[in-house]
C-alpha positions, -999 to 999 in steps of 0.1 A, spaced: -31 -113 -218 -70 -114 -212 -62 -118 -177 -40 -84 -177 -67 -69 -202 -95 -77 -176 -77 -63 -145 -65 -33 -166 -101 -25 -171 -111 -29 -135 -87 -16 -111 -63 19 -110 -27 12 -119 -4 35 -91 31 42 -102 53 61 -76 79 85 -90 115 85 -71 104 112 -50 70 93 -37 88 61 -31 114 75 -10 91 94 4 70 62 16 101 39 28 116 70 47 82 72 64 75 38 64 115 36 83 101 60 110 78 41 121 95 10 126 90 -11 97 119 -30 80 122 -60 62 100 -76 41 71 -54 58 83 -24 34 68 -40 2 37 -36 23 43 0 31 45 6 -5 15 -12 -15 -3 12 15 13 44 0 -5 32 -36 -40 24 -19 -35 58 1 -27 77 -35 -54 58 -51 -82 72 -21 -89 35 -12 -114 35 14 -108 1 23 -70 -21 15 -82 -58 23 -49 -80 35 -43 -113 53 -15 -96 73 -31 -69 90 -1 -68 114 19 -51 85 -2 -25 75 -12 -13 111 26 -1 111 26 19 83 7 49 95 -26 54 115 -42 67 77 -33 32 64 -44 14 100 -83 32 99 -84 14 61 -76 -22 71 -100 -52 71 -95 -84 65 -115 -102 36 
């Protein structure tokens, strides 16, 4: 519970509604990502509601699908 209580304190906590997560997968679909990749696309959509200037991931590859917004953002840590 600290743990939660510490990240909590930190970071933004995105929730999509119905219509912003079909929204995302319907975009995500157009662009050519499927599979496991999705989960990604909806982690994306979250950092782009949030105004993240930077979304840090090991799997670059995934992200660079979702949109060009989402591509300009990604670095790897």
């Amino acid at each position: 519970m600290l743990f939660l209580a510490d990240i909590r304190e930190r970071l933004v906590i995105v929730a999509l509604d119905d219509e912003e997560y079909f929204r995302a997968i319907a975009a995500a679909a157009g662009n050519g990502v499927m599979g496991g990749a999705i989960y990604d696309a909806l982690l994306a959509h979250c950092a782009l509601l949030a105004k993240a200037e930077t979304i840090y991931t090991w799997n670059v590859r995934h992200y660079d699908q979702v949109s060009d917004a989402v591509a300009e953002r990604v670095r790897t840590p």
